[in-house]
Backbone as CSV, one residue per row, in Angstrom:
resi,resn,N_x,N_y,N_z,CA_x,CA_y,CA_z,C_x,C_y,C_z
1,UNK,-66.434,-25.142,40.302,-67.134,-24.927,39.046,-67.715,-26.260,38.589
2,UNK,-69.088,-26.506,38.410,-69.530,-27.639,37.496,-69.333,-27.933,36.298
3,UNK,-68.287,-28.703,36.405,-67.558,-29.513,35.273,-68.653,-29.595,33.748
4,UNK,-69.066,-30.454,34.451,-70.399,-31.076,32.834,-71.109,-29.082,32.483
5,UNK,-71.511,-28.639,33.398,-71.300,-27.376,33.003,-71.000,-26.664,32.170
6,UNK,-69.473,-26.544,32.499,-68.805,-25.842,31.377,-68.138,-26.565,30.391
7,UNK,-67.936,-27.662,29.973,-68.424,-28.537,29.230,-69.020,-27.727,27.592
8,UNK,-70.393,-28.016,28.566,-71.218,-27.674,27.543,-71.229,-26.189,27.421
9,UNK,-71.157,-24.910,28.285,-71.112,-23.580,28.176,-70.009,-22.735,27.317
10,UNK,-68.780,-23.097,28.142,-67.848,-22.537,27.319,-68.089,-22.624,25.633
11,UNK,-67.806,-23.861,25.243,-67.397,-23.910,23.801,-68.740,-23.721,23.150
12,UNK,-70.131,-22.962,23.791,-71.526,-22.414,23.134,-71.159,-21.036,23.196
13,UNK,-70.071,-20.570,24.505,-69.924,-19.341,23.860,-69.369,-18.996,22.885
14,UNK,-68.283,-20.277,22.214,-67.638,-19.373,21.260,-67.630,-19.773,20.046
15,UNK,-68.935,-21.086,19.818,-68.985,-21.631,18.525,-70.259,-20.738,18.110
16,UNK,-71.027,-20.086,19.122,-72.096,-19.353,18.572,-71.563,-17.554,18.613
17,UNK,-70.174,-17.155,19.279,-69.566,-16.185,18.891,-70.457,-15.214,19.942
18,UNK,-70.841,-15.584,20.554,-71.456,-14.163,22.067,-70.562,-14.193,22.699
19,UNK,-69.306,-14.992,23.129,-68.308,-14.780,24.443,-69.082,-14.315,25.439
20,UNK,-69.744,-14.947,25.951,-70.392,-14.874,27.119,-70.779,-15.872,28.394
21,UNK,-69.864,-16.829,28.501,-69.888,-17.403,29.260,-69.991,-17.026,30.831
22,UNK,-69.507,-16.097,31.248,-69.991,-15.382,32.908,-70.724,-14.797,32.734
23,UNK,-71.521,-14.347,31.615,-73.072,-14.159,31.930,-73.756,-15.008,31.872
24,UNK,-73.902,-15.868,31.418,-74.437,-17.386,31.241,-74.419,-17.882,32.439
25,UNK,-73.280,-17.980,33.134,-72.851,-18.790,34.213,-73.183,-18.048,35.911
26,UNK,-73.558,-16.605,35.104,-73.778,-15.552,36.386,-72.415,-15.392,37.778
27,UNK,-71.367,-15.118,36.849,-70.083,-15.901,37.483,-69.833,-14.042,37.204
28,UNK,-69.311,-12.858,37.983,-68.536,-12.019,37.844,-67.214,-12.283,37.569
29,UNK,-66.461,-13.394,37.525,-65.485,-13.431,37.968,-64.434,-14.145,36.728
30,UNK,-65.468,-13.943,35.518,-65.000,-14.718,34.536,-64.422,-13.446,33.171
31,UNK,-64.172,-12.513,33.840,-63.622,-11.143,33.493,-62.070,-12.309,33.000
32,UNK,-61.336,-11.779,32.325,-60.438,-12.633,31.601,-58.722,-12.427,32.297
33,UNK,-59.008,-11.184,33.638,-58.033,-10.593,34.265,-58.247,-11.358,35.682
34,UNK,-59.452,-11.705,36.286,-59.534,-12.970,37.301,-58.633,-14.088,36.800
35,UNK,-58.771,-14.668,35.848,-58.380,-15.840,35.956,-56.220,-15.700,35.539
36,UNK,-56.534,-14.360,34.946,-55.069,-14.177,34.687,-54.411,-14.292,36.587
37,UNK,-54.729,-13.574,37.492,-54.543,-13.619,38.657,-54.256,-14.784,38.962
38,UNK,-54.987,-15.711,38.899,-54.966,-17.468,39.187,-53.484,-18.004,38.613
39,UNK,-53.172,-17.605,37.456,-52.416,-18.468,36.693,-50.820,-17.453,37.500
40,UNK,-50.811,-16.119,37.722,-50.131,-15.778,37.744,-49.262,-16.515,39.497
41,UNK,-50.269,-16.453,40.519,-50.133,-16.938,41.400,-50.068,-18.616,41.570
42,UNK,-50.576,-19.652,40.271,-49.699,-21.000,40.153,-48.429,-20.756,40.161
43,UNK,-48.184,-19.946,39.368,-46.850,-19.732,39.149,-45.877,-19.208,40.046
44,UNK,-46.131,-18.639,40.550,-45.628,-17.737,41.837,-45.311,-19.329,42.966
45,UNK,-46.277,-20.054,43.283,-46.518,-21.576,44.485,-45.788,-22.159,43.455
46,UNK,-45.150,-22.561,42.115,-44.567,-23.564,41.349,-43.087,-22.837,41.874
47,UNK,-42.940,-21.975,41.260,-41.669,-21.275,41.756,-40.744,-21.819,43.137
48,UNK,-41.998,-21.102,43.951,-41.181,-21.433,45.357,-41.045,-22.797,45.747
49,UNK,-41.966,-24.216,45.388,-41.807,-24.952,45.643,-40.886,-26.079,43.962
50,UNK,-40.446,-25.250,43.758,-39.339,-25.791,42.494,-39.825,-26.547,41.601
51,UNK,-41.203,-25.818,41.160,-41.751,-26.858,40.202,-41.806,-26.402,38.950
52,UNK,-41.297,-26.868,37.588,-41.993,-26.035,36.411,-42.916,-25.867,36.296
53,UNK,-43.580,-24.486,35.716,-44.837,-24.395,35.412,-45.290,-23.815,34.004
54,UNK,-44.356,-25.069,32.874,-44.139,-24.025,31.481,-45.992,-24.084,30.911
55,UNK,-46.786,-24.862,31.059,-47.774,-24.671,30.437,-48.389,-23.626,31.156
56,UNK,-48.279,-23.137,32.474,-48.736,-21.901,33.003,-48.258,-21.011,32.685
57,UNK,-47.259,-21.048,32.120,-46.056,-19.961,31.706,-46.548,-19.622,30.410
58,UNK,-47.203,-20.461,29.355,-47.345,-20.364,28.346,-48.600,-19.907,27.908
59,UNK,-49.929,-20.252,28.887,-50.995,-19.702,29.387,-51.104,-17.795,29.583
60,UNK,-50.192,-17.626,30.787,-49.627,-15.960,30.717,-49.773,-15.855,29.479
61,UNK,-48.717,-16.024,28.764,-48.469,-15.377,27.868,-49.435,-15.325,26.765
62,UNK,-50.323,-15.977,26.437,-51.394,-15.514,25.984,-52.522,-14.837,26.437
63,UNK,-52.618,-14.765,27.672,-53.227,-13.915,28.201,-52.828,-12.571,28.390
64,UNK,-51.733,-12.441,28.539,-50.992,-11.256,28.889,-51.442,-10.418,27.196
65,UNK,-50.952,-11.188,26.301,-50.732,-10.508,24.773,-52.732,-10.273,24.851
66,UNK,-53.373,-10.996,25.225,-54.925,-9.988,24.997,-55.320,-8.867,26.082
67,UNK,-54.624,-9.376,26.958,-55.087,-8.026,27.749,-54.730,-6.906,27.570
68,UNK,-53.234,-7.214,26.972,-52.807,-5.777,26.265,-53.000,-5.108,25.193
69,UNK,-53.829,-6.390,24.305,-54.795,-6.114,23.194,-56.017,-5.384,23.956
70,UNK,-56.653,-5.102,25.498,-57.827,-4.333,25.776,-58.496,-5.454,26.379
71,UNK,-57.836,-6.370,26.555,-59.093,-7.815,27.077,-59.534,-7.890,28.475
72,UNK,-58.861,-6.963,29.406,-58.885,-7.594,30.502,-60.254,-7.242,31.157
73,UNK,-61.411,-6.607,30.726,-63.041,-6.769,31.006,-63.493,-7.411,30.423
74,UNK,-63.143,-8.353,29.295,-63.712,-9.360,28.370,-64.110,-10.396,28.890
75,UNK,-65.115,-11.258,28.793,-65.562,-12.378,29.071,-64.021,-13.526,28.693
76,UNK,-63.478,-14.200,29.836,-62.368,-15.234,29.275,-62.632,-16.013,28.466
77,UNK,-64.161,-15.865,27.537,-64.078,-16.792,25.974,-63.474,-15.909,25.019
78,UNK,-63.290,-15.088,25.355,-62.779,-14.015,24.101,-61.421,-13.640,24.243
79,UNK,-60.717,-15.568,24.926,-59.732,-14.886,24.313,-58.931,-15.414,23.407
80,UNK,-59.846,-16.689,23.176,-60.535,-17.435,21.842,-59.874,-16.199,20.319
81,UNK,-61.166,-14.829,20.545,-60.358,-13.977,19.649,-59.394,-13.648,19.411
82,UNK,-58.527,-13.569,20.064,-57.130,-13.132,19.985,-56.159,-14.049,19.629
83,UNK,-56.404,-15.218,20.040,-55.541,-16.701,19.382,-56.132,-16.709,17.947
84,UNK,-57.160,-16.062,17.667,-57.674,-16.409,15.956,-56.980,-15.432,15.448
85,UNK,-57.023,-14.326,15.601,-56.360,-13.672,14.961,-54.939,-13.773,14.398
86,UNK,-54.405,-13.961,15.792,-52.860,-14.011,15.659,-52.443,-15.591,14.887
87,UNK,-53.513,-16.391,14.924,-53.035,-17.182,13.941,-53.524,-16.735,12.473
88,UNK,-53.665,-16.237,12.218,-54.206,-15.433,10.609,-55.944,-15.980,10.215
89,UNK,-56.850,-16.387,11.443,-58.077,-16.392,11.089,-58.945,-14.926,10.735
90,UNK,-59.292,-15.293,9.618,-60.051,-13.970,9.129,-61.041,-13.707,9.428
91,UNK,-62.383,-15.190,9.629,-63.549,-14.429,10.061,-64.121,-15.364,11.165
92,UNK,-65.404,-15.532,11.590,-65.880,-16.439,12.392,-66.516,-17.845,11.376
93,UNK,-66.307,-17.591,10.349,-66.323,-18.810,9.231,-64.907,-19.721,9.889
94,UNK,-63.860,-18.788,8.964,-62.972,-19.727,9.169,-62.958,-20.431,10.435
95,UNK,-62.819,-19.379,11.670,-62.828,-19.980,13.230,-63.514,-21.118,13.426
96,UNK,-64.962,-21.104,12.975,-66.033,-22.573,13.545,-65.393,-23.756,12.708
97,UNK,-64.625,-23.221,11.540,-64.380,-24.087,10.174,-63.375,-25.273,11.139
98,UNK,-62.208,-24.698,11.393,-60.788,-24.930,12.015,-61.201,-25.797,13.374
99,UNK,-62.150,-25.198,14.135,-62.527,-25.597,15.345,-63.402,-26.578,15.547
100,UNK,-64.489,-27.036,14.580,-65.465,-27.939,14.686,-65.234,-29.520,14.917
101,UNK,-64.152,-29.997,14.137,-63.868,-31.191,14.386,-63.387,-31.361,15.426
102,UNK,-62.333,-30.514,16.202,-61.980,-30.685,17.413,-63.003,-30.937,18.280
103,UNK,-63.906,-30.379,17.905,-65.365,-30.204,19.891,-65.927,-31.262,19.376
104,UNK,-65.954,-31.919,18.139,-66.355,-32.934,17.916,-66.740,-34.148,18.342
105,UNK,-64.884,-34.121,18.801,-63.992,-35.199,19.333,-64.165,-35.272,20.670
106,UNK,-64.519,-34.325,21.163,-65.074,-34.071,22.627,-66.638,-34.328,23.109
107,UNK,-66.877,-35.247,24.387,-67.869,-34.801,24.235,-68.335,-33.622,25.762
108,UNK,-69.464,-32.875,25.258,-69.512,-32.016,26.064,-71.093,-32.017,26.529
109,UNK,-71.483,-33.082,26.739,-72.674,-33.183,27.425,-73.888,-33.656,26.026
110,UNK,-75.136,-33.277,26.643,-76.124,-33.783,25.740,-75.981,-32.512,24.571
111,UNK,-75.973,-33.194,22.996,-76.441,-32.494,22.460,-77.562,-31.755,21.592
């Protein structure tokens, strides 16, 4: 995946609220149940070779809680939504509100 890329893609999908980054990216594969696969199988190679894998572990589990919210055809920016929610964000105000200084701090290519 091109880094500087997504960079700049991801966090346009979800400060402008389309979650659409694998259409953007023309990526099928950015369905939010692909990448659950990935994480599930780190975990699976951490296991056998005796490694923790709590931030993968912790990853699941937010993934797991949106897919069972209906996510798993969702673009994987949306699942952005489901962490807003469950932290008590009410609208896409608050969300850009909470989130802006962070991408701030980042940089993510030309802007």
């Amino acid at each position: 995946m091109d880094a500087p890329r997504f960079k700049r893609k991801f966090p346009a999908a979800v400060l402008t609220r389309s979650f659409d980054y694998g259409a953007e990216m023309r990526i099928p594969m950015a369905e939010m149940r692909i990448p659950m696969n990935d994480i599930d199988l780190a975990i699976a190679q951490g296991e056998e070779l005796g490694v923790p894998m709590w931030v993968c572990e912790a990853a699941r589990l937010v993934f797991k809680h949106a897919m069972h919210k209906g996510a798993a055809k969702e673009d994987l920016t949306a699942i952005v939504k489901y962490v807003e929610r469950d932290a008590g964000l009410r609208d896409t105000e608050d969300a850009v509100r909470v989130a802006l200084p962070f991408i701030r701090r980042e940089s993510y290519g030309p802007t």
